[in-house]
C-alpha positions in Angstrom: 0.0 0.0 0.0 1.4 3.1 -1.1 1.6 6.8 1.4 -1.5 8.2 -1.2 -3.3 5.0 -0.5 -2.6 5.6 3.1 -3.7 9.2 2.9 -6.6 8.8 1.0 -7.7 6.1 4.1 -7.2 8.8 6.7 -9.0 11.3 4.3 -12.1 8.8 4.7 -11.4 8.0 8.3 -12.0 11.6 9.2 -14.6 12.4 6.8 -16.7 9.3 8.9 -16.2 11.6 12.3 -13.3 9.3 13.6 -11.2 11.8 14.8 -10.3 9.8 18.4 -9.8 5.4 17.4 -9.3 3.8 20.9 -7.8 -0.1 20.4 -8.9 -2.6 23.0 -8.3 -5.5 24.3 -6.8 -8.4 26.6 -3.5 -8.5 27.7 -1.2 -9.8 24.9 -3.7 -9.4 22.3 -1.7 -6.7 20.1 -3.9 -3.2 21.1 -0.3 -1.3 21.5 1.3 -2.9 18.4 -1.5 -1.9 16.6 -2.1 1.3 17.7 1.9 2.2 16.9 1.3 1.3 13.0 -1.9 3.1 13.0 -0.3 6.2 13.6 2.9 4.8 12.0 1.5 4.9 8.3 -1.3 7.3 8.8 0.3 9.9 11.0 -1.5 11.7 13.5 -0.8 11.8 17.7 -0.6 8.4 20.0 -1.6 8.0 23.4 -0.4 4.9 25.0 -1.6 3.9 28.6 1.0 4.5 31.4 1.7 0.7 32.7 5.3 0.3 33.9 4.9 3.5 36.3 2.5 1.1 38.6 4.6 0.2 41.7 1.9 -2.2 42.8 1.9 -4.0 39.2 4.6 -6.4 39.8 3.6 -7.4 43.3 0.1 -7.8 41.8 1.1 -10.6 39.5 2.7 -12.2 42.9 -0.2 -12.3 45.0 -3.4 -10.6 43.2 -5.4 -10.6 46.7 -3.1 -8.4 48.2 -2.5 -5.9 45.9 -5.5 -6.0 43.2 -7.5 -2.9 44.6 -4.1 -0.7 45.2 -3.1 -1.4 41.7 -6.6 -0.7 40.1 -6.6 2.4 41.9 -3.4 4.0 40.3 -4.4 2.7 37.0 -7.4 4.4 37.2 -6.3 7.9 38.2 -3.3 7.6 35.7 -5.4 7.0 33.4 -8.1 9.8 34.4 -4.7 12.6 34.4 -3.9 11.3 30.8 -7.4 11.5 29.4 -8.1 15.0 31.3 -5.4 16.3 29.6 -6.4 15.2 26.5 -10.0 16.6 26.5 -8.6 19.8 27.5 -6.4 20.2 24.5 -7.5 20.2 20.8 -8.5 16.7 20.2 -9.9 16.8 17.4 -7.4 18.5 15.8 -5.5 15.5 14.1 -6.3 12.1 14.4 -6.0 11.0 17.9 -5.3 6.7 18.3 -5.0 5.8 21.9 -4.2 2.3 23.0 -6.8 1.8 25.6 -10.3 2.9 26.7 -11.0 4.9 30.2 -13.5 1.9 31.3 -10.5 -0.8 30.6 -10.2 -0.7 34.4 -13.5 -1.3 35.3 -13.3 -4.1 33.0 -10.0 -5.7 34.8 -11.7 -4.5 38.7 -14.7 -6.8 38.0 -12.3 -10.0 37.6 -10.0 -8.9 40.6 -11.9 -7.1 43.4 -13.9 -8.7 46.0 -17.5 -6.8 46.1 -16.9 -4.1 48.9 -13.9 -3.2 46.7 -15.8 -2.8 44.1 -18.4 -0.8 44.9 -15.7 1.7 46.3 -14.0 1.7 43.2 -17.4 2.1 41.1 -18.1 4.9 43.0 -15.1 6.6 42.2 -14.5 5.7 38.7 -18.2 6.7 37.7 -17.3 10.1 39.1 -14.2 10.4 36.9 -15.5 9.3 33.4 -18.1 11.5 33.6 -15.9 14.2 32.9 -14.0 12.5 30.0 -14.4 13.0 26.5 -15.4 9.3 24.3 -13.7 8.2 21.6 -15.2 8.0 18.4 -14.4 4.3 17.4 -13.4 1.9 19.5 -12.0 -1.4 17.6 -12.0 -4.4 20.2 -9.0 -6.7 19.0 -10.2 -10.4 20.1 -7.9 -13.7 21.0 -8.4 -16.9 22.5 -7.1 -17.5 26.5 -4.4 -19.9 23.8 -3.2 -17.5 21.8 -3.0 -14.3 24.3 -0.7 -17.0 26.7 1.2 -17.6 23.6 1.5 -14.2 22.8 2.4 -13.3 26.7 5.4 -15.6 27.0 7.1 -14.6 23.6 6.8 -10.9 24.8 8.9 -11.8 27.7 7.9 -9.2 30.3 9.3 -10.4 33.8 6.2 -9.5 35.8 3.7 -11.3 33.5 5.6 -14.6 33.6 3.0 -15.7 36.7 -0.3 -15.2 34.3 -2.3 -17.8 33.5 -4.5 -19.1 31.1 -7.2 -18.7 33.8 -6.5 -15.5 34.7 -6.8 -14.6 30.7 -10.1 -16.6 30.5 -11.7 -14.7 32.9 -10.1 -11.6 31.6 -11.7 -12.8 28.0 -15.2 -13.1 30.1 -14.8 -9.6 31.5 -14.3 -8.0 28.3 -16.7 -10.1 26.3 -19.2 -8.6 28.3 -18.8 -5.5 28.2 -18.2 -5.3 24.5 -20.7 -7.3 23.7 -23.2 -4.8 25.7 -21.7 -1.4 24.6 -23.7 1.2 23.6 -21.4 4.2 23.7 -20.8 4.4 19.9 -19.8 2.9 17.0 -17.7 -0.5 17.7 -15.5 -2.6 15.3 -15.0 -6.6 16.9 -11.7 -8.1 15.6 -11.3 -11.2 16.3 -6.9 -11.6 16.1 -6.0 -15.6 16.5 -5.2 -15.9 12.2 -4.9 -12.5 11.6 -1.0 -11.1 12.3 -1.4 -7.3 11.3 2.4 -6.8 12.7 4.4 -9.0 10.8 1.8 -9.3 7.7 1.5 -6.3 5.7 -1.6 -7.3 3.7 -3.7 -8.6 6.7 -2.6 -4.9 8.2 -3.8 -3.3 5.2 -7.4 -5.4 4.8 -7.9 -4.0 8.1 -7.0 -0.4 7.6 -9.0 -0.5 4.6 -12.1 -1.9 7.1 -11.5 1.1 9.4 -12.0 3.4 6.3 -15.9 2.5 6.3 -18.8 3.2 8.3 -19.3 1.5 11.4 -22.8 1.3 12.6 -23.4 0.5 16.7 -21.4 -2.7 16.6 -19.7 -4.4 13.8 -17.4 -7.8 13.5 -14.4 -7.4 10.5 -14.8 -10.1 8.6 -11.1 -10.6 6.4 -12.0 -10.0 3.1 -10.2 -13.4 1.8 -12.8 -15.4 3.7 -15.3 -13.4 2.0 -14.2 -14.6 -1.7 
């Protein structure tokens, strides 16, 4: 695909309203990857969530009991500072691709708080993202408990080496859910186990292509080889 092709794609991407594209997912399933050659080929600014400055993160991953409702709590007000800031700049300005959504911590406190916890932290974080601005398309990138393990141990992050397929099933649950009841605008399903947009240039490019059309409420990418 050639930098006009890539232009033109943009061109239509705006045109459609998408000024903000938030990429969501599980852990391991390639939202950050994806995100990167988004704004890689079609230029524009990227927002990436702020992980590795969690000092509860690692000792999360070592006992999740302990630490689950400290480390929810920092991810959520990082993440409320970063999307504050953004809603009080020009946003729409230039396209915008962020690698998460502001309710991705809701979706991880409902698999790893015990009720009380929860309700504490639903009180809070209903307060918060009422005061945020919504992207305009969120694309939910899909993978099996399999695959995302896969994916997990050839990334090789220290602190993740504890995860287990469990853990990721229930994480699969959690987000399932919620996607498959969200309402807030328009939302593209794609499911990732045979599709390798990284290291695969054309399945990339079918999927860019995808992103150039309307999306109505909620819509699954179906590869245009399997539609031949």
């Amino acid at each position: 695909m050639t930098q006009t092709s890539y232009t033109d794609i943009k061109r239509k991407i705006l045109a459609l309203g998408h000024n903000s594209i938030a990429i969501e997912g599980n852990l391991g399933v390639g939202k950050t990857s994806f995100a990167r050659l988004l704004v890689r080929r079609l230029g524009g600014r990227l927002v990436e969530e702020c992980v590795d400055d969690n000092p509860f993160l690692e000792r999360f991953y070592d006992d999740m009991g302990a630490y689950a409702f400290q480390t929810q709590l920092v991810f959520l007000m990082n993440r409320y500072k970063q999307q504050l800031a953004l809603s009080q700049t020009d946003l729409f300005a230039d396209l915008v691709v962020l690698d998460y959504t502001f309710p991705r911590d809701r979706i991880f406190a409902n698999v790893t708080l015990n009720d009380e916890e929860l309700a504490l932290y639903e009180r809070v974080a209903s307060e918060l993202e009422a005061k945020l601005v919504k992207p305009s398309l969120v694309i939910y990138l899909q993978a099996s408990s399999s695959v995302l393990f896969d994916r997990i141990q050839l990334r090789g992050k220290t602190f993740e080496r504890s995860i287990s397929k469990n853990y990721l099933e229930a994480l699969n649950d959690a987000f399932n859910h919620y996607f498959f009841n969200f309402s807030e605008g328009p939302l593209l399903v794609v499911n990732t186990d045979a599709v390798d947009f990284v290291n695969d240039e054309r399945h990339f490019a079918d999927l860019l292509q995808r992103i150039g059309e309307p999306v109505t409420h909620t819509e699954f990418y179906v590869p245009s080889w399997e539609t031949k």
